[in-house]
N, C-alpha and C positions, 0 to 999 in steps of 0.2 A: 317372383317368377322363377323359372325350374333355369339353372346354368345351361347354356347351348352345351351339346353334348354329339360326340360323332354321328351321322346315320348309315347306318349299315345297308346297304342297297340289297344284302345277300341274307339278310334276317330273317329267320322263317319268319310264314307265316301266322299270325296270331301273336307275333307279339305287341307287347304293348309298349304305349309313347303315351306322351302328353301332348296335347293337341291343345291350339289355340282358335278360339274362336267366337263369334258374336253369341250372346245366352239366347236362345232361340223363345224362350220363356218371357226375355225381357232386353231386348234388342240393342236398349243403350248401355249394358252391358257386355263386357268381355270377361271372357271367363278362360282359365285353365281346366280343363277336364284329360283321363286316361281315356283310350281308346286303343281297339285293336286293328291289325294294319293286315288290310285285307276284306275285301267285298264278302257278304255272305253267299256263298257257295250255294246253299239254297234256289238260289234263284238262277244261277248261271249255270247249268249242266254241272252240279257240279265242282265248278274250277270258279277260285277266289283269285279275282284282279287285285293286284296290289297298285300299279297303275292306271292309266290313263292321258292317252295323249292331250298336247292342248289344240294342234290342229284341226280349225272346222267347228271349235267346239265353244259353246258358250257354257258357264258354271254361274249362274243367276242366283244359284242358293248354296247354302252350305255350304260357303267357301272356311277355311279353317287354315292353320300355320303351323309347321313343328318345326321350330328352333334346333340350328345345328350349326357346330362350331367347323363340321369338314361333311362331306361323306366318302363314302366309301365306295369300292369294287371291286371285284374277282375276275383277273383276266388268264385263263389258264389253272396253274397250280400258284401263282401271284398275285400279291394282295395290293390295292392303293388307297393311300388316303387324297381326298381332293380338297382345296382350303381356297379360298380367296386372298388373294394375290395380296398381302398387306397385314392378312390375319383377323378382321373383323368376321363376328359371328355373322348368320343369314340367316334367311326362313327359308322352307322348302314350303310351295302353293300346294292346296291338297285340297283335298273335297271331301266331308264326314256326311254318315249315315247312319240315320238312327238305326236304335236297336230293335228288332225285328225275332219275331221266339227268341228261341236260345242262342242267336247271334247279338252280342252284344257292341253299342256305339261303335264303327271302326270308320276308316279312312285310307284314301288313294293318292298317292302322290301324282300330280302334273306334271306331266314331261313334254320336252321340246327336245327338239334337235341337237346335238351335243356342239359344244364350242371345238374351237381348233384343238387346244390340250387335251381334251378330253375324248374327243375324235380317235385322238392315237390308239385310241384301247375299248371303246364303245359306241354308239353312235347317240344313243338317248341318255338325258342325265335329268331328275327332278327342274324344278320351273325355280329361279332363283329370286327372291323376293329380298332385297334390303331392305336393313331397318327402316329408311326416310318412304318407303311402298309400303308399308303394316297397314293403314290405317285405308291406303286406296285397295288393295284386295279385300280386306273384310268387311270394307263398306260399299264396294260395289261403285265406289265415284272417278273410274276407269275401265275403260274398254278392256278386257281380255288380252285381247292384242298389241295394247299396250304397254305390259306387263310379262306376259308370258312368252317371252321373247330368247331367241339364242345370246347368249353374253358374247362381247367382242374377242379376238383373240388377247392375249395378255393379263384375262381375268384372273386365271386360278396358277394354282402350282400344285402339280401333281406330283407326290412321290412314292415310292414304292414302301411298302411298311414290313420290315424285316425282324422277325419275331429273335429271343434271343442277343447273348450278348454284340454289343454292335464292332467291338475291335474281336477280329480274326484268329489272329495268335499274336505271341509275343514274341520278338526278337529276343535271344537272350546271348 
C-alpha cells in the first residue's frame, strides 16, 4: 500500500492520486487504483468539481479513500500544513467516477464543516476518515452521518509551512 503522503487542497486540477477503493468488478476486493482529481467537465458546463459537500447528501456508491499523512492550504500569499493532533496518518472520504471518453477514472473529496483550528483560516476541510472507519466507509455498514462529521476541537495542529532555510540569520 502507497506511504500517506501530504494532500494538497490547492493542486491543479488533473492531477493524479492513488485512490482506494472497493474492485467494482469484484466487490470483495479492495484495490489501489491512479485516478484523476477532478469531475469531468464535460458534463458540468464546463467547470470540474473537485469537491463535494457532505451535507444533505448520501454517497450509496463509489465511495473510495486517499491516504494522507497532513493536508494542506493557501490562505492569502501563506501556506499550512494540517496533521492530526498526535501524528497518525488518515483517509480523506471521496467518491470516484468512472471513466467517461477522454475523461479518465477521477474523484472528489467530501467536505464538512471545518473544525475550530482550521476554521481559523477556512471554513470547509475534506471529511476525515481514521484508520479504525476504512472498512465502515467502503463498505457502506454506516450511515454517512456517522462519519462524515466535523472533528472536535483539539484534533489537528496547524502550522504554517515556511519554504527555505528555517534559522533567519546568524548572530556573529
Amino acid at each position: 500500500m502507497e506511504s500517506p503522503t501530504p494532500f494538497d487542497s490547492d493542486a491543479p486540477l488533473g492531477s493524479r492520486r492513488a485512490i482506494i477503493r472497493r474492485n467494482p468488478d469484484d466487490t470483495s476486493e479492495i484495490e489501489m487504483i491512479e485516478a484523476t482529481w477532478g469531475s469531468n467537465p464535460q458534463f458540468s458546463d464546463g467547470i470540474s468539481y473537485r469537491f463535494v459537500r457532505a451535507e444533505g447528501r448520501a454517497f450509496p456508491v463509489n465511495r473510495c479513500l486517499i491516504a494522507a499523512s497532513e493536508f494542506q492550504l493557501s490562505v492569502g500569499s501563506k501556506r499550512y500544513r494540517v496533521r492530526l493532533d498526535g501524528g497518525n496518518h488518515f483517509y480523506l472520504a471521496a467518491i470516484w467516477e468512472p471513466a467517461m471518453g477522454d475523461w479518465p477514472i477521477s474523484y472528489r473529496v467530501v467536505t464538512v464543516a471545518a473544525n475550530p483550528e482550521v476554521a481559523l483560516y477556512q471554513d470547509r476541510h475534506g471529511a476525515i476518515i481514521h484508520r479504525r472507519q476504512v472498512m465502515q466507509w467502503l463498505d457502506r455498514k454506516v450511515p454517512e452521518m456517522d462519519l462524515l462529521e466535523t472533528p472536535p476541537a483539539r484534533t489537528f495542529v496547524v502550522e504554517e509551512i515556511v519554504e527555505g532555510p528555517s534559522q533567519s540569520a546568524l548572530a556573529l
